[in-house]
C-alpha positions as CSV (number, residue, x, y, z in Angstrom):
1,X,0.0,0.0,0.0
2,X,2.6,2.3,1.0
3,X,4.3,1.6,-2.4
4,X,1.1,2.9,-4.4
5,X,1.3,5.8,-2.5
6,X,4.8,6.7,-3.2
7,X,4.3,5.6,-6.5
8,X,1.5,8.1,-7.0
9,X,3.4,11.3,-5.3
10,X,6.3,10.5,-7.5
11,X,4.1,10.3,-10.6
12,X,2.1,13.7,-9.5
13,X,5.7,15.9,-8.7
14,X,7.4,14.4,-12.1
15,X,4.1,15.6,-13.9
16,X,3.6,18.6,-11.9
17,X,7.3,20.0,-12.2
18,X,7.0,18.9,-16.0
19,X,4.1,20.9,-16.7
20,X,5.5,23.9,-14.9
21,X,8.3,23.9,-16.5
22,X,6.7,23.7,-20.2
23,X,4.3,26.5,-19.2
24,X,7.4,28.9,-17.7
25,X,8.8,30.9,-20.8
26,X,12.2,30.4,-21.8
27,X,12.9,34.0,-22.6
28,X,11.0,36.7,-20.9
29,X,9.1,39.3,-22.6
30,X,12.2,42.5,-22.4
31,X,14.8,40.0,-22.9
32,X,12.2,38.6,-26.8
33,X,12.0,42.6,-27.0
34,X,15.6,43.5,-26.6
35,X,16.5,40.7,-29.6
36,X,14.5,42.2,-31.9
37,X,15.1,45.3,-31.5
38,X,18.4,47.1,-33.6
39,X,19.7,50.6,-34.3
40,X,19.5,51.7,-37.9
41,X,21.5,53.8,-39.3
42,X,21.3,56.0,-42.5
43,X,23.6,58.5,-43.7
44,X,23.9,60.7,-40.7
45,X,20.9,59.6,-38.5
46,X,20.0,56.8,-35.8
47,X,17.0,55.4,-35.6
48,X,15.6,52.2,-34.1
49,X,14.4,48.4,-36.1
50,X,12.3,46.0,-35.3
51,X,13.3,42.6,-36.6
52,X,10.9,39.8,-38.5
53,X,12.6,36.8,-39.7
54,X,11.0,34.8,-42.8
55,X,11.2,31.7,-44.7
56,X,11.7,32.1,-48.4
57,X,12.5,28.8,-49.9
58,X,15.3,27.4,-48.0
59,X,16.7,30.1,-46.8
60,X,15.7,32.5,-43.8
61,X,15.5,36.2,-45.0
62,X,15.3,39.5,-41.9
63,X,13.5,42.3,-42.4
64,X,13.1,45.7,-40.3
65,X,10.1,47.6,-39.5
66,X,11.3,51.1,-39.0
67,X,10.1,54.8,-39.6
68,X,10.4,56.7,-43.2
69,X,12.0,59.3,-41.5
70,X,15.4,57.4,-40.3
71,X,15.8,56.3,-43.9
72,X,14.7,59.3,-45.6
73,X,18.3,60.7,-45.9
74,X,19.3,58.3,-48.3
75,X,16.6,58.5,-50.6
76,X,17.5,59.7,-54.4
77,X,15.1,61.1,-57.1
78,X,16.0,61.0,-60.7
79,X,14.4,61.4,-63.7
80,X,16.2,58.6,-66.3
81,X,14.3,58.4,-70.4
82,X,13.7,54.9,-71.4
83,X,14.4,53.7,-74.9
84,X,10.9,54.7,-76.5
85,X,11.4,58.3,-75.1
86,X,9.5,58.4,-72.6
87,X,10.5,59.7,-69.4
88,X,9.6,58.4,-65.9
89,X,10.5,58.9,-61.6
90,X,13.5,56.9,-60.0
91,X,13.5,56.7,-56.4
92,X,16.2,55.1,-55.4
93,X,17.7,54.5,-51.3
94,X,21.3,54.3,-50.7
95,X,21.6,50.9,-48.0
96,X,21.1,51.7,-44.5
97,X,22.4,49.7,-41.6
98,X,21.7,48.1,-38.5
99,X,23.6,47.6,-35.7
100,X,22.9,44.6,-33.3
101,X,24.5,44.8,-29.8
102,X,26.2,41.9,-28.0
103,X,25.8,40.8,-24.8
104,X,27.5,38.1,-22.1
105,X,27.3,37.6,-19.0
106,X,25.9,40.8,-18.6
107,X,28.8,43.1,-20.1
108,X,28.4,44.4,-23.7
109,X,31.0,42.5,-25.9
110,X,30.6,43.8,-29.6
111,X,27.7,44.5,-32.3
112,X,27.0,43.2,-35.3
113,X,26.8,45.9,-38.4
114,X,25.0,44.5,-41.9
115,X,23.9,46.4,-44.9
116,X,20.0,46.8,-45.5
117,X,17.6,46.8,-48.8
118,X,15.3,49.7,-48.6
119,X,12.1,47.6,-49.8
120,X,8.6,49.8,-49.5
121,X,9.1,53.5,-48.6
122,X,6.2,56.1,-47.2
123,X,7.0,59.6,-46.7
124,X,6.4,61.7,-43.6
125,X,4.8,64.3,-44.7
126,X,2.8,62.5,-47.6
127,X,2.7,59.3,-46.2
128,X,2.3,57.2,-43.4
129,X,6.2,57.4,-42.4
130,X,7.1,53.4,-42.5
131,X,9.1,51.5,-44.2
132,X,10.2,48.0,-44.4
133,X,14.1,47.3,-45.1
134,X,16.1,44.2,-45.7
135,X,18.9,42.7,-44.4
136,X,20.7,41.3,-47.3
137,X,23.0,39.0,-45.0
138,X,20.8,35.9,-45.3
139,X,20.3,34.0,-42.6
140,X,21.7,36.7,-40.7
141,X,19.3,35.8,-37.6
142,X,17.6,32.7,-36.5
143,X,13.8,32.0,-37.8
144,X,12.3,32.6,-34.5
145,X,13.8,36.2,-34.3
146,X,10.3,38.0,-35.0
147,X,7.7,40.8,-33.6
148,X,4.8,39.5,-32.9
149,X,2.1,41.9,-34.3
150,X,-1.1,42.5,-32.9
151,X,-3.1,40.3,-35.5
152,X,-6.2,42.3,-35.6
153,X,-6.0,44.9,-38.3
154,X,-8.4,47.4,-36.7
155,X,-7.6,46.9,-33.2
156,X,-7.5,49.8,-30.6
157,X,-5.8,49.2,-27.3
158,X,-7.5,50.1,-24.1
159,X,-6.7,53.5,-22.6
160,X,-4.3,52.8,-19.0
161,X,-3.1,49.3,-20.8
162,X,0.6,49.2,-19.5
163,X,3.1,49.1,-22.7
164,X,6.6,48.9,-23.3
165,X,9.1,49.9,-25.6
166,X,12.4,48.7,-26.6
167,X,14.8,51.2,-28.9
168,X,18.0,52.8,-29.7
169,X,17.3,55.8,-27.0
170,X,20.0,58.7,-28.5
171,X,21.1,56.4,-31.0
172,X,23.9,53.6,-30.5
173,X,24.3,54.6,-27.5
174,X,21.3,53.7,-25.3
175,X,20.4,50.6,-28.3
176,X,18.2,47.9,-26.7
177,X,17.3,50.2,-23.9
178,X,13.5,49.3,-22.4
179,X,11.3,51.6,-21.3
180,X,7.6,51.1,-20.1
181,X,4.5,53.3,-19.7
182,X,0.8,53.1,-20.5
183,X,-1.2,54.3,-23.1
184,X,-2.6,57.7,-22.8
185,X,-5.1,58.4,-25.4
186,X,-6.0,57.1,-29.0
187,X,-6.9,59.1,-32.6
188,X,-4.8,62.0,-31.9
189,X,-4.5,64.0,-35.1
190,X,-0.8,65.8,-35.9
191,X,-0.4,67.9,-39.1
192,X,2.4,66.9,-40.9
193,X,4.1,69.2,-43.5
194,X,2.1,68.2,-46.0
195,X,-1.9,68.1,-46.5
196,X,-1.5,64.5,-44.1
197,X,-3.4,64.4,-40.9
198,X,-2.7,60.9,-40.0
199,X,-3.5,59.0,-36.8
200,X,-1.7,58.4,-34.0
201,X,-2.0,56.9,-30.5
202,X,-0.6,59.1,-27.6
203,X,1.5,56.9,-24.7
204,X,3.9,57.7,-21.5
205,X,6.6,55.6,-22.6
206,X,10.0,57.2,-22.3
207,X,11.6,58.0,-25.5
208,X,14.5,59.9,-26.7
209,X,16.0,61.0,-30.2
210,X,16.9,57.7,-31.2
211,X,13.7,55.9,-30.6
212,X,12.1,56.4,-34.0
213,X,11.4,53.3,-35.5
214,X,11.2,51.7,-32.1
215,X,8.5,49.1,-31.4
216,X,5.3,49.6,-28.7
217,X,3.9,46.6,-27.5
218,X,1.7,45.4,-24.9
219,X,3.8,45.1,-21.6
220,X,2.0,41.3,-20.5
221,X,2.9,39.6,-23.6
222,X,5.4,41.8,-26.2
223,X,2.8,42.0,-29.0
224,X,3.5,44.7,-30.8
225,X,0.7,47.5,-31.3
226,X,2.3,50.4,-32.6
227,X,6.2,52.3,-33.9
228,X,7.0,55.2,-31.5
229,X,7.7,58.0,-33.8
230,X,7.3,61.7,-32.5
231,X,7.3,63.1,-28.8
232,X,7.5,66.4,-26.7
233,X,11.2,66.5,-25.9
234,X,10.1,69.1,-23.6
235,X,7.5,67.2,-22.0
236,X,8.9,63.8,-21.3
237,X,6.4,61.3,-21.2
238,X,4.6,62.9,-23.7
239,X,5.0,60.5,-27.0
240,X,3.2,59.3,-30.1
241,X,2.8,55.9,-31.8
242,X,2.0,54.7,-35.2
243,X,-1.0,52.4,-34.2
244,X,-0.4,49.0,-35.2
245,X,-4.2,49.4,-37.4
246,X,-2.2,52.2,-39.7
247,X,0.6,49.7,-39.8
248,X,-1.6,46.7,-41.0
249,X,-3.2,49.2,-43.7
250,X,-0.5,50.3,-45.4
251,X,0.9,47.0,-45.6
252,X,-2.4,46.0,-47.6
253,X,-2.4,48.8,-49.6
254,X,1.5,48.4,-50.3
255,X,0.6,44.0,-50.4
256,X,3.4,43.4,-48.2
257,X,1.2,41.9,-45.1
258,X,3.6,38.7,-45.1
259,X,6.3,41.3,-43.4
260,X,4.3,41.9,-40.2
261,X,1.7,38.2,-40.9
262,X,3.5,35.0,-40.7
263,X,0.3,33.3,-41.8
264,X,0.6,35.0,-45.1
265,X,2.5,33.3,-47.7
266,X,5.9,34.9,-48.6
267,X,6.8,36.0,-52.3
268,X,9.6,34.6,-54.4
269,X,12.9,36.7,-53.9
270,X,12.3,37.9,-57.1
271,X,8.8,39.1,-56.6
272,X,10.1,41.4,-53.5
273,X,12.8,43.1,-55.3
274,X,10.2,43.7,-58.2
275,X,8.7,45.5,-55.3
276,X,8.2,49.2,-56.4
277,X,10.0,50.9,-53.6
278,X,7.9,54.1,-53.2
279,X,4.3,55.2,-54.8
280,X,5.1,57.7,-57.2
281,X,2.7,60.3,-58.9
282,X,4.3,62.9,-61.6
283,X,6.1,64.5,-58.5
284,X,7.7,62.1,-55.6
285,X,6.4,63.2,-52.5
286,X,7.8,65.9,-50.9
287,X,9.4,67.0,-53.7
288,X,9.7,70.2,-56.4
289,X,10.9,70.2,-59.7
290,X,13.2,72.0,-60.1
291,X,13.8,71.2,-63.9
292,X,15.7,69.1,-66.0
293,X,15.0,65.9,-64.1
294,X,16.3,67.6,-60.9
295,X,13.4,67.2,-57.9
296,X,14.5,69.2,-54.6
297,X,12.6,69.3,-51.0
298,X,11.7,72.9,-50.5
299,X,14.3,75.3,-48.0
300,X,13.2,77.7,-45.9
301,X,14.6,81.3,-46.2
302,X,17.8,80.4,-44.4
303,X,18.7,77.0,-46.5
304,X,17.8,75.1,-43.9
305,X,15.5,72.0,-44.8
306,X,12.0,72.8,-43.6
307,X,12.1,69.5,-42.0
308,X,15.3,69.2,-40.0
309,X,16.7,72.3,-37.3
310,X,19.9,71.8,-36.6
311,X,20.1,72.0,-32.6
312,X,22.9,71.1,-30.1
313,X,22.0,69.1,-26.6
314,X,23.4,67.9,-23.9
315,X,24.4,63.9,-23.6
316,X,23.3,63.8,-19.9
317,X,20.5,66.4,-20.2
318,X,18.5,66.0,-23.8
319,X,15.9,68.5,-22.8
320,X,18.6,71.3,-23.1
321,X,18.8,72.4,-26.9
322,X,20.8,74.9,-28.5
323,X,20.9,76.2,-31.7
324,X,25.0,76.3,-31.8
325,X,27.7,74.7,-29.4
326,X,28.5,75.4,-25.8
327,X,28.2,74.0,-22.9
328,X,25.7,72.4,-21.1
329,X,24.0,75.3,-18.3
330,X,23.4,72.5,-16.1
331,X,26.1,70.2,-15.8
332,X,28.9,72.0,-18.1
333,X,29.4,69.3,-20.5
334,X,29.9,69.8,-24.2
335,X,27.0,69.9,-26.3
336,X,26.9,67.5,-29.3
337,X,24.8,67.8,-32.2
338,X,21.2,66.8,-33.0
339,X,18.8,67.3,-35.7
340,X,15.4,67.3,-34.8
341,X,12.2,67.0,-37.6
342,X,9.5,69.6,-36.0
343,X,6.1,70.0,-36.4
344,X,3.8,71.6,-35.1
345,X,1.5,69.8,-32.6
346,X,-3.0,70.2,-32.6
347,X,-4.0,73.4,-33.3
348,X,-5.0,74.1,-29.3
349,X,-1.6,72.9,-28.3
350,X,1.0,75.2,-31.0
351,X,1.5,77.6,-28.2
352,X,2.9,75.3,-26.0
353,X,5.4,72.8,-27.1
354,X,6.4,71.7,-30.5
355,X,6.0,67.9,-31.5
356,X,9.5,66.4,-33.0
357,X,10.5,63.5,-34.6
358,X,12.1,61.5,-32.1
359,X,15.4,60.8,-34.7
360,X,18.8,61.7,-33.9
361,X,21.4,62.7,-35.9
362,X,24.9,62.4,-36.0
363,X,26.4,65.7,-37.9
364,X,29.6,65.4,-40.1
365,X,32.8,66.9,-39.3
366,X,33.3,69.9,-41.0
């Protein structure tokens, strides 16, 4: 008798310690954030990636979820006459990079730098400021190294849900760096440069220049919801999110849903680079001609892109900004340089505080 009953205790702890141990995650949710999250880099600004891993074939192919506006940089416009005479748009994206820290024992060891595709473009101000980039390393990370995005294609979180993010926080420097909050508000509706008004979700997460392109997801379970984007540098706390249902629509309208819905079923490598990399009309967006197949962005009076101020700020102290060098006023450190995108915020709020894009940029030496 006594035998059954040991027999039965030993069955019930193997089973039970079995059964906790297949329901206890192997990774947990910051650490799944932190590996799919890289730094991307253009020509002289840092933003942040988000990483989804496909099959295609037999090979494993990673792409990168990030915001127009860290890319937009190394985007080209020509005007080129084919041979029937007829002439037609170019828009062409030097290759970006990402930059994937290394970690052991927890020290930082290294980072990993590969060259990127630009694949589907959308313009800030005439768009819906995503794009979608390729690593063209393949197999340059394991299959499982994906987002997870919220599957439901019109789906608005919860005001107070608690989120997280995971980005590039000032750029290389703070890469991988997680930061939670909840979200604020929903539908808020920020004028872009151009005739856009696009939607965006308001959230408490901290951000920094550096965090564009940075994932949002839902704190319990890392599904992504959203791509942090713009803040209130002077208001910290005070950020805004493209929500995961602009994300899903865009990808329809661009039919590139298989780069954010694994049950979607991938194109031939050749179909993706047949891809048309931006949506063209007789002018690309954002653009004038200026004649003789030369397209410009508009200056302002002083030559400075309408779109970017150059400011200086402080490595310990981001809210200080300067429009030349000097020292920081509260902790006398150099100032180092950072471009900023502004725009202006809801009408009711323009007196206040300015709305930036949360990109930061690395100026060259003169």
């Amino acid at each position: 008798m006594k035998f059954h009953v040991l027999l039965v205790l030993f069955f019930a702890l193997a089973f039970g310690t079995a059964t906790f141990a297949a329901d206890k995650p192997l990774v947990s949710v910051p650490e799944q954030l932190q590996k799919t999250s890289v730094t991307v880099k253009s020509e002289y600004a840092q933003g942040s990636g988000t990483l989804v891993t496909r099959l295609i074939g037999d090979e494993t192919v990673t792409f990168v979820w990030t915001a127009g506006h860290v890319v937009d940089d190394l985007r080209t416009i020509r005007k080129v006459i084919d041979g029937e005479g007829n002439s037609k748009i170019l828009v062409e994206f030097k290759d970006p990079e990402i930059v994937a820290e290394r970690y052991q024992n927890g020290r930082r060891v290294g980072q990993q730098t590969l060259n990127c595709k630009v694949i589907k473009y959308s313009d800030v101000n005439y768009g819906e400021d995503l794009a979608v980039l390729m690593i063209r390393l393949r197999g340059a990370y394991p299959l499982g190294t994906s987002a997870k995005f919220h599957p439901d294609a019109n789906y608005i979180p919860p005001i107070g849900a608690d989120l997280s993010h995971c980005g590039s926080l000032l750029g290389q420097f703070g890469a991988n760096s997680y930061t939670t909050g909840v979200l604020s508000q929903t539908g808020r509706l920020l004028q872009e440069s151009g005739a856009n008004k696009p939607v965006f979700d308001q959230v408490t997460a901290v951000a920094f220049p550096g965090s564009s392109g940075g994932g949002v997801y839902l704190k319990e379970n890392g599904v992504y919801i959203g791509m942090l984007t713009q803040g209130v540098t002077a208001l910290q706390g005070f950020n805004f999110i493209v929500p995961v249902r602009r994300i899903h629509l865009w990808a329809e309208v661009s039919d590139i849903e298989w780069a954010l819905d694994p049950s979607v079923p991938m194109p031939s490598m050749a179909e993706i680079d047949a891809i048309p990399v931006e949506e063209l009309g007789s002018i690309p967006a954002g653009f004038r001609n200026m004649g003789g197949g030369v397209y410009k962005k508009p200056v302002d009076s002083c030559g400075i892109d309408k779109w970017i101020i150059r400011m200086w700020t402080c490595p310990m102290h981001p809210q200080i900004r300067r429009p030349r060098p000097g020292k920081c006023s509260l902790c006398g450190m150099k100032l180092i340089p950072v471009t900023s995108s502004v725009n202006e915020a809801e009408d009711s709020l323009k007196s206040l505080f300015k709305v930036e894009k949360l990109l930061h940029i690395i100026m060259p030496k003169p």
